[in-house]
C-alpha positions as CSV (number, residue, x, y, z in Angstrom):
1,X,120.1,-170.3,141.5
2,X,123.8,-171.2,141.5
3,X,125.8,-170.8,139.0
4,X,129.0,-173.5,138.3
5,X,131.6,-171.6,136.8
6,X,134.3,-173.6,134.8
7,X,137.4,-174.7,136.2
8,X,139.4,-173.1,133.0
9,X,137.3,-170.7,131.2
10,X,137.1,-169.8,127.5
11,X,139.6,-166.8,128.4
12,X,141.8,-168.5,129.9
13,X,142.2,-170.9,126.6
14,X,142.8,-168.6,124.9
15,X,145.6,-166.7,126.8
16,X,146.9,-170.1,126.9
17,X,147.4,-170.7,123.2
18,X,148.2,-166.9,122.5
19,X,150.1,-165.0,125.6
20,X,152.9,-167.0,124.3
21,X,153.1,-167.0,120.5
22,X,156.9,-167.0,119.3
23,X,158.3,-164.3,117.2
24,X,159.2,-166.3,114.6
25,X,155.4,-166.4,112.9
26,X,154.6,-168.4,110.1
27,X,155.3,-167.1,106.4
28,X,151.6,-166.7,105.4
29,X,150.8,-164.7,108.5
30,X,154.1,-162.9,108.5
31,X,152.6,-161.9,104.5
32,X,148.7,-160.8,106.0
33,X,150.7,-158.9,108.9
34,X,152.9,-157.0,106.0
35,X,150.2,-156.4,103.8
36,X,147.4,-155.2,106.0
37,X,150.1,-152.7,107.9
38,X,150.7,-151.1,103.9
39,X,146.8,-151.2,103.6
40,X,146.3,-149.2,106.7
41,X,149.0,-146.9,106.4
42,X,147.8,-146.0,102.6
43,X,144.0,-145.1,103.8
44,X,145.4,-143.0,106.6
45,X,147.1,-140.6,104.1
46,X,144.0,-141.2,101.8
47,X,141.7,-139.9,104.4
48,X,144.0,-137.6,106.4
49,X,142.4,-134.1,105.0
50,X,138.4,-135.9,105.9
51,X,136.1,-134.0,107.2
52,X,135.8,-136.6,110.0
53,X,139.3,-137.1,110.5
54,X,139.5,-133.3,111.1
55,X,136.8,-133.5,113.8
56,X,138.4,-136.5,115.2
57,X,141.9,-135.0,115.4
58,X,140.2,-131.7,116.9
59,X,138.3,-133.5,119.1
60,X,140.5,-135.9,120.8
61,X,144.5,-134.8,119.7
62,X,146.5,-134.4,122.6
63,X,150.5,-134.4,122.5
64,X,152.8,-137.2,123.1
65,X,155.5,-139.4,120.9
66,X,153.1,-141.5,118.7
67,X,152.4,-141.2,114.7
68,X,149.1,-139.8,113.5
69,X,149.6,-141.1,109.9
70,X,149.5,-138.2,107.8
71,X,149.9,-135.4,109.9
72,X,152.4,-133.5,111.4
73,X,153.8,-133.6,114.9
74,X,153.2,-136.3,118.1
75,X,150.0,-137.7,119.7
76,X,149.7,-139.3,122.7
77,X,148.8,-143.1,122.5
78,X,145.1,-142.7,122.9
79,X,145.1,-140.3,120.1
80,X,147.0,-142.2,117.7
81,X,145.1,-145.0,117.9
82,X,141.7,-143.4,118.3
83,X,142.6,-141.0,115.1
84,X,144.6,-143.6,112.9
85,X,141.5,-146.6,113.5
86,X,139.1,-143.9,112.0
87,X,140.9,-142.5,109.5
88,X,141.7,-146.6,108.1
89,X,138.3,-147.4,108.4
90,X,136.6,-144.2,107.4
91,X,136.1,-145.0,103.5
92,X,134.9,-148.3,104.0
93,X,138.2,-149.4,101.9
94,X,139.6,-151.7,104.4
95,X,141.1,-155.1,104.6
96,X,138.1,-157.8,105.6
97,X,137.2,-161.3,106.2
98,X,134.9,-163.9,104.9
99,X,133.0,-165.6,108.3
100,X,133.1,-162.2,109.7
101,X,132.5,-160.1,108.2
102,X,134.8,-158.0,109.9
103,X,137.7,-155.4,109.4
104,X,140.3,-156.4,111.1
105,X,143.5,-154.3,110.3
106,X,141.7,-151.3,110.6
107,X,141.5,-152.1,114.3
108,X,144.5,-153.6,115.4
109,X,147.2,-152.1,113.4
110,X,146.5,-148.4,115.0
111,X,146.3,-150.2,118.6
112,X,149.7,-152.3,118.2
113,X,151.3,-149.3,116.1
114,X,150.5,-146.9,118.6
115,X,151.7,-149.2,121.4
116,X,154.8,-149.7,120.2
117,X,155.7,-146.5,119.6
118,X,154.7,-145.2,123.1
119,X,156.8,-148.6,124.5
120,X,159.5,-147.9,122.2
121,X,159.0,-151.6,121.0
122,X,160.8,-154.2,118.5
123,X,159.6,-154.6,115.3
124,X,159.0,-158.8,115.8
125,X,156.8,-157.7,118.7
126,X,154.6,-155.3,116.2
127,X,153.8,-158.1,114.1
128,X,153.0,-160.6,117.1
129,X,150.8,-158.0,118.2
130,X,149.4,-157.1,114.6
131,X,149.2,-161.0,114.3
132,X,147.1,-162.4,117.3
133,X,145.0,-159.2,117.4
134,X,144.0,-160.4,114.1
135,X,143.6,-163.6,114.7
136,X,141.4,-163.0,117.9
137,X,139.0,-160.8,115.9
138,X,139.0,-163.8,113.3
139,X,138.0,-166.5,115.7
140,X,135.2,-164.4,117.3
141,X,133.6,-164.8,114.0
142,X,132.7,-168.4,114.3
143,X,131.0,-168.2,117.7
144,X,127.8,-167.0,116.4
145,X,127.9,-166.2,112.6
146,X,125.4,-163.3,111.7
147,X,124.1,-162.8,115.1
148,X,126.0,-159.7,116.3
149,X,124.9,-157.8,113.0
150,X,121.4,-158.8,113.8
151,X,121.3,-157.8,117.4
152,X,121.9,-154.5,116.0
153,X,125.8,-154.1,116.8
154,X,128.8,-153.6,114.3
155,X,131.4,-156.5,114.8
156,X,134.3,-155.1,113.8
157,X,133.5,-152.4,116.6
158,X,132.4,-154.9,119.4
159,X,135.1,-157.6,118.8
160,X,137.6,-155.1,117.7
161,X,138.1,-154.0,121.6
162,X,138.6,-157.3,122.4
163,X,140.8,-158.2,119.5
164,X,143.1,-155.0,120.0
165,X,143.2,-156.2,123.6
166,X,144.4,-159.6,122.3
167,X,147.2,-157.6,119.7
168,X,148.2,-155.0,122.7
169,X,148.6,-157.9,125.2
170,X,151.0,-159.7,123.1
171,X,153.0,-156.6,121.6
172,X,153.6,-156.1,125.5
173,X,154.7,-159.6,126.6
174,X,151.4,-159.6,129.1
175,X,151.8,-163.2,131.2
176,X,148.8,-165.4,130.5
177,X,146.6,-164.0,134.0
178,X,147.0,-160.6,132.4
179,X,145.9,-161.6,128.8
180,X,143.1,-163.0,129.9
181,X,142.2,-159.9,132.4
182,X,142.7,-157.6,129.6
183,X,140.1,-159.6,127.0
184,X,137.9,-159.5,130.2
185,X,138.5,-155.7,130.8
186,X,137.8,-155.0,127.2
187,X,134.6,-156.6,127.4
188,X,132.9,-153.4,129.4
189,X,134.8,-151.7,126.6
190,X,133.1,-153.2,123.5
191,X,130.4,-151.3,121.9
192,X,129.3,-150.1,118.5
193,X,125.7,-150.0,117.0
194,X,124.9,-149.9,113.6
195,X,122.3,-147.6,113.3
196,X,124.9,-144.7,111.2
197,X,122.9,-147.0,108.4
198,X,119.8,-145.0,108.9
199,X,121.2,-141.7,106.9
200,X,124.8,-142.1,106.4
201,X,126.4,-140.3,109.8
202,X,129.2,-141.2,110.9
203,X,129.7,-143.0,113.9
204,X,130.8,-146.1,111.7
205,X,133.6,-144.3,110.7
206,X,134.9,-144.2,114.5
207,X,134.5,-147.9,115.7
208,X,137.5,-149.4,114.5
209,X,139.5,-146.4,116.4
210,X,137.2,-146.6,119.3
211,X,137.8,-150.3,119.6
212,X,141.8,-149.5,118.9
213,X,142.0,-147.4,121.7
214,X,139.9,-149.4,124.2
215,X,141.9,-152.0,123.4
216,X,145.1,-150.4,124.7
217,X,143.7,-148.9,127.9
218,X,142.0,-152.4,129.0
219,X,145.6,-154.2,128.2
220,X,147.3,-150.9,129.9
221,X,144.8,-151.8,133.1
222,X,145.3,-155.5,133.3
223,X,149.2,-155.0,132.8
224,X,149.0,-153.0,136.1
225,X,146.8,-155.6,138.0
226,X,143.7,-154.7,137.2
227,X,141.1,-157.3,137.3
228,X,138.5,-158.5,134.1
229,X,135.9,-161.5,134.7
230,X,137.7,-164.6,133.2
231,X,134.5,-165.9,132.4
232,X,134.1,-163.8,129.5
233,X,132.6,-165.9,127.2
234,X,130.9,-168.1,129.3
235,X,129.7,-166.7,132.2
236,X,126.0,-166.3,132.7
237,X,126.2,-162.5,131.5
238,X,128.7,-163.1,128.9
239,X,129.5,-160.9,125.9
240,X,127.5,-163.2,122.9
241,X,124.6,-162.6,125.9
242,X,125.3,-159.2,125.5
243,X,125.8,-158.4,121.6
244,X,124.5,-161.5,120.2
245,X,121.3,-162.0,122.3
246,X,122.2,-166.1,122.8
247,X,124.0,-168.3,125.2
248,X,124.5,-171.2,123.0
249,X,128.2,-169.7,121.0
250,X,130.3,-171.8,119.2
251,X,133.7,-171.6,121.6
252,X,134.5,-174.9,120.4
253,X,134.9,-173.6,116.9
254,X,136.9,-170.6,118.7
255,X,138.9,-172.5,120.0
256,X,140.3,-175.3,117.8
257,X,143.6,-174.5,116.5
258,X,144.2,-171.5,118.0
259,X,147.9,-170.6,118.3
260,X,148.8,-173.3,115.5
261,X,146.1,-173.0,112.6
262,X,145.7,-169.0,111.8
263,X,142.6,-167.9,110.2
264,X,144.0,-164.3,109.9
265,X,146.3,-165.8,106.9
266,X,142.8,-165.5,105.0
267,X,142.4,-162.0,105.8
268,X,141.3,-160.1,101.9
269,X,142.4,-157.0,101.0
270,X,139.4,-154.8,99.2
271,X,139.6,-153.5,95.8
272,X,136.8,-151.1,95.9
273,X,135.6,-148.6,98.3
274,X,132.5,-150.0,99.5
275,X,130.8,-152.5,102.3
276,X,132.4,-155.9,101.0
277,X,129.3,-157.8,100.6
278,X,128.1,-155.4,97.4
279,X,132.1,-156.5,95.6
280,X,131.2,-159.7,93.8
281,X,128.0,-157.3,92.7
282,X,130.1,-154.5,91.0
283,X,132.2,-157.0,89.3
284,X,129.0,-158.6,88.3
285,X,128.1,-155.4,87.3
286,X,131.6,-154.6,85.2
287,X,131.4,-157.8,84.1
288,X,128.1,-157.3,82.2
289,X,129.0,-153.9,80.4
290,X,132.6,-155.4,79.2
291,X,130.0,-157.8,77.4
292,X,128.3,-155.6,75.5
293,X,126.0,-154.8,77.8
294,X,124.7,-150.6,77.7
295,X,123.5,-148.9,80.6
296,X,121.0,-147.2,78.8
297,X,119.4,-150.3,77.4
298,X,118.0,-151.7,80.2
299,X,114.7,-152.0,81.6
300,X,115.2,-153.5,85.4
301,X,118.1,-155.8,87.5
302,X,116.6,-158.3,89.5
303,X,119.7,-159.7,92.3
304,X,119.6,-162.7,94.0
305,X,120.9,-161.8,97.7
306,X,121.5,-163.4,100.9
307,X,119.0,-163.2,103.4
308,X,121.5,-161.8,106.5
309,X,122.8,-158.5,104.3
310,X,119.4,-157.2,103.4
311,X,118.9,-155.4,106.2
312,X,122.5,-153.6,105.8
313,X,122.6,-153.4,102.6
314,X,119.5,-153.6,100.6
315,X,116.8,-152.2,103.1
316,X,115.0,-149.6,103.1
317,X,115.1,-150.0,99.3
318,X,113.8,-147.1,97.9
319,X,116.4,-145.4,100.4
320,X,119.4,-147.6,98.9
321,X,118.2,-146.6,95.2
322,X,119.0,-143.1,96.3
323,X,121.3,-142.3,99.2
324,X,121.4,-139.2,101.0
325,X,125.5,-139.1,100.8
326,X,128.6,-140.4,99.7
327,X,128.8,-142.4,103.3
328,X,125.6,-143.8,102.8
329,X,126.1,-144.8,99.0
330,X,129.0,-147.6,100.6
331,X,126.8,-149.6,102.1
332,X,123.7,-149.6,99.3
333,X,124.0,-152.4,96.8
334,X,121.8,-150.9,93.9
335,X,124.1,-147.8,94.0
336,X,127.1,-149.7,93.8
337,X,126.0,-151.5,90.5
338,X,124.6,-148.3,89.1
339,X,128.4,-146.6,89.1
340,X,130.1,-149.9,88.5
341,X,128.5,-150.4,85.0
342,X,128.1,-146.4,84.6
343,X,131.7,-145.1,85.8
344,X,133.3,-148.7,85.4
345,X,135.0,-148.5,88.9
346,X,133.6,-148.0,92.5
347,X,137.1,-146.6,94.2
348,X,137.0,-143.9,96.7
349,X,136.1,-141.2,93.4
350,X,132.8,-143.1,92.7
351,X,131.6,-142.4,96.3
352,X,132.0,-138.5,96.6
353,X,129.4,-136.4,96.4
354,X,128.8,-135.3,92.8
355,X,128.8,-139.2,91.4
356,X,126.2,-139.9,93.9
357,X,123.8,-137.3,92.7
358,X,124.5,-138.1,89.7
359,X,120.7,-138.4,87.8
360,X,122.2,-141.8,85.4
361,X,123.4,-143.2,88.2
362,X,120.2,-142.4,90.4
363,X,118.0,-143.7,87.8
364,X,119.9,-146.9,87.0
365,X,120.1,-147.5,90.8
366,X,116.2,-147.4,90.8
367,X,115.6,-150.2,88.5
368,X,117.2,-153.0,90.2
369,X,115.7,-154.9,92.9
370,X,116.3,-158.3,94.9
371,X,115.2,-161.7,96.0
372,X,116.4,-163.5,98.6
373,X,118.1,-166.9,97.8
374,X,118.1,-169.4,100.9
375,X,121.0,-171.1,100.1
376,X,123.2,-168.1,99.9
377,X,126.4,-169.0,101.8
378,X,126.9,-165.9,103.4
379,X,129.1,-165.4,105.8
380,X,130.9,-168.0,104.9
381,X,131.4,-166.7,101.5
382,X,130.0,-163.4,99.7
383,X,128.7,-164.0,96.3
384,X,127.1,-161.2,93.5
385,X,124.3,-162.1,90.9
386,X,122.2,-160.0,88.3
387,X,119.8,-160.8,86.4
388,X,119.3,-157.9,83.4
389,X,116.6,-157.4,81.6
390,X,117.2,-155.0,78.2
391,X,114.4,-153.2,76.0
392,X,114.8,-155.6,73.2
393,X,113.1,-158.3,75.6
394,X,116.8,-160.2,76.1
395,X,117.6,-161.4,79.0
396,X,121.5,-161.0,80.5
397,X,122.4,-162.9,83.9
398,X,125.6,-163.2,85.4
399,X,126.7,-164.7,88.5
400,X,130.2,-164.7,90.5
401,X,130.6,-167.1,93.5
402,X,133.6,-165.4,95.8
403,X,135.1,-162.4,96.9
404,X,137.5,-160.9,94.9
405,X,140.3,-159.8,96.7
406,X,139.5,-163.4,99.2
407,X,141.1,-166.5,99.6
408,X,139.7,-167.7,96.1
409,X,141.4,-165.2,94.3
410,X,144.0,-162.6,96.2
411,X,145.0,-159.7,95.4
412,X,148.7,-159.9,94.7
413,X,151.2,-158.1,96.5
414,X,152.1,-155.3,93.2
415,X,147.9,-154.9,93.3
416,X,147.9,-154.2,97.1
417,X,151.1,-152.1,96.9
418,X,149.2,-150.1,93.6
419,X,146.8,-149.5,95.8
420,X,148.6,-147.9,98.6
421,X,150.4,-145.6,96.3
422,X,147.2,-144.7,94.5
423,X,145.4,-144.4,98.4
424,X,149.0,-141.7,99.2
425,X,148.2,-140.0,95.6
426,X,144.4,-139.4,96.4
427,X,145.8,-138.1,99.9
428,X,148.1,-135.9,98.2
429,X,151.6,-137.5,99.1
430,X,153.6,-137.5,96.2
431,X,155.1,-140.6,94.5
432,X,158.3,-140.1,95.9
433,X,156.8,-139.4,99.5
434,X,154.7,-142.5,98.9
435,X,157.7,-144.8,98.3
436,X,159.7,-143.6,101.1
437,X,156.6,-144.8,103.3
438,X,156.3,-148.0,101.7
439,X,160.3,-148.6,102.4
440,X,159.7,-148.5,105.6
441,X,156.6,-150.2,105.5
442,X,158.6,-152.7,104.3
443,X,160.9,-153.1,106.9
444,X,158.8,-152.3,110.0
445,X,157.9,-155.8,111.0
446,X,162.1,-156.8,111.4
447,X,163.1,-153.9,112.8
448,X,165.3,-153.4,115.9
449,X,162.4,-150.5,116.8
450,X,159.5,-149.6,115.3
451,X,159.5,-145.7,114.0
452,X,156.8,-143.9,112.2
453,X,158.5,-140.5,111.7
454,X,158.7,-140.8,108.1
455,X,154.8,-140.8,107.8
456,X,154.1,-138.0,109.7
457,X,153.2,-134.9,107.8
């Protein structure tokens, strides 16, 4: 059978609309690209003395000019983007987005940071490349909502190659036949399966830098003439055939307004250390005990749920009620409301390793269950609900219907600066050391070039 392949592909759209975005970006996206670079740059330090980041750094840190955020010396420009992608998206604390879900930042800001450093580039051509990264990995979201994660793959990992492709491309100034070879290259790049959910390991932990890095090398390739299928998307082995399991993708949806209407603005900065479709469940969870409402007194929490998390986040549940490690505690939804109502937080302290063997917070965790409500809206937005049930027979229900830290209700720019000083603190930079990193954070976007040697070490 023959084939007809289009006459302009999918790819090829898309370089079209992004191989020449101008530097001047508009306001809200100039904002996202400020405030997920600060996000990043904070969970690097928070994580740079990590067990995995030690093995990563051992295993793959070669010399060379670029910034390993947090540590001393240079690393080559696989390395830094490689090390920096797993340290911001090692404690599951980093920047997401609802339709995804996916973590975005985490991905591209180590690619485009990296590159620039190595290319000694401008600081407008950071935040292009920080920008339509972004964006890319945004739009990939709408193609097939919920498929990727039930094919069994990760999507931040497998659209994060092709999104730091996207970011790299542009940071560069790649023409338009390059852009699109360089999404093409990253498409035998992309991988990333989701089975670290089984006990906790970590290979989670390493996407977002594996994508980073894979990123750079397939926008490295196409910028020297090599060759990636333009047909991408829509060719008759295409990548939703690949991680999706389905030939019938949204591209329309993709594809409208890209280059003019950016979905990245709506990118949500996290306020607790855990897979983001458990937050509107600790706040339900907080919510409840600034009520009145005593650990101790009750008798079972019944959760209504959407139906596309369970198998992340909820299954198997007598697993979830007690998880083998602090990594596996992130992404269980009975522990997270356990130490919400019984520590009355869930930041990176309620996921190490004493809290999570905690007996109160084991036992709590065992007494809630879920149900699955069909008309969840999930992906397009993540809810929370409990349903309490106390000893005296009363009956306590709560219910919140969006992400906080989302487009319904932001975190503000003092709450995600707090944060990155708090994330330098836990990593143990000193305030002052802190706010001579945020300075330049600050800055980094308008600079003449973009320099990182103030957050080494």
């Amino acid at each position: 059978m023959t084939t007809t392949l289009p006459a302009v592909s999918v790819s090829e759209q898309l370089a079209s609309s992004f191989a020449a975005v101008p530097d001047r970006l508009p306001a809200p996206v100039t904002a996202v690209c400020g405030s997920v670079l600060t996000d990043v740059a904070g969970l690097c330090v928070a994580a740079r003395h990590t067990d995995y980041v030690r093995a990563a750094v051992e295993a793959s840190g070669e010399p060379g000019a670029c910034t390993l955020i947090g540590h001393a010396g240079g690393f080559n420009v696989f390395s830094a983007a490689l090390g920096n992608g797993t340290a911001a998206h090692g404690e599951d604390y980093d920047d997401t987005f609802e339709g995804g879900p996916i973590h975005a930042g985490a991905v591209i800001v180590p690619a485009v940071l990296a590159t620039a450093e190595h290319h000694e580039l401008e600081g407008n051509d950071l935040a292009r490349g920080i920008a339509v990264g972004c964006e890319v990995m945004c739009r990939l979201c709408l193609v097939a909502p919920k498929r990727v994660h039930g094919a069994g793959f990760h999507p931040t990992a497998v659209f994060g190659a092709l999104g730091a492709a996207a970011g790299v491309a542009s940071a560069l100034s790649l023409n338009p036949t390059q852009w699109c070879n360089a999404l093409g290259i990253a498409g035998s790049m992309a991988s990333g399966i989701i089975e670290y959910l089984a006990e906790g390991t970590w290979t989670k932990r390493m996407h977002a830098g594996w994508a980073a890095q894979a990123g750079y090398r397939a926008a490295r390739l196409a910028r020297s003439g090599f060759t990636g299928p333009r047909t991408l998307f829509d060719g008759e082995h295409g990548f939703f055939y690949a991680f999706a399991r389905t030939k019938d993708g949204d591209f329309a949806a993709m594809l409208d307004g890209a280059g003019t209407r950016w979905l990245c603005a709506d990118i949500a900065s996290k306020p607790y250390a855990s897979g983001t479709m458990a937050h509107p469940y600790i706040d339900c969870a907080r919510n409840l005990v600034a009520q009145g409402v005593r650990p101790a007194d009750i008798v079972s929490i019944e959760c209504r749920t959407a139906e596309g998390i369970v198998h992340r986040l909820w299954e198997p549940l007598a697993a979830k009620r007690q998880p083998p490690n602090g990594y596996a505690a992130k992404f269980s939804i009975p522990y997270a409301i356990a130490v919400a109502m019984l520590y009355g937080d869930a930041g990176l302290g309620e996921y190490e390793e004493p809290v999570v063997h905690d007996p109160a917070v084991r036992a709590l965790a065992c007494k809630v269950r879920y149900v699955i409500d069909p008309d969840n809206p999930y992906p397009r937005q993540f809810t929370g609900h409990m349903r309490v049930t106390l000893e005296s027979g009363e009956v306590r229900e709560v219910t919140q219907d969006h992400f906080r830290g989302g487009r319904e209700e932001p975190l503000s720019s003092d709450a995600i600066d707090a944060k990155f000083v708090a994330n330098c603190r836990y990593g143990g930079w000193p305030a002052s050391r802190s706010e001579e990193a945020r300075q330049v954070l600050r800055i980094l976007c308008t600079a003449p070039r973009v320099e990182l040697g103030l957050l080494r070490g």
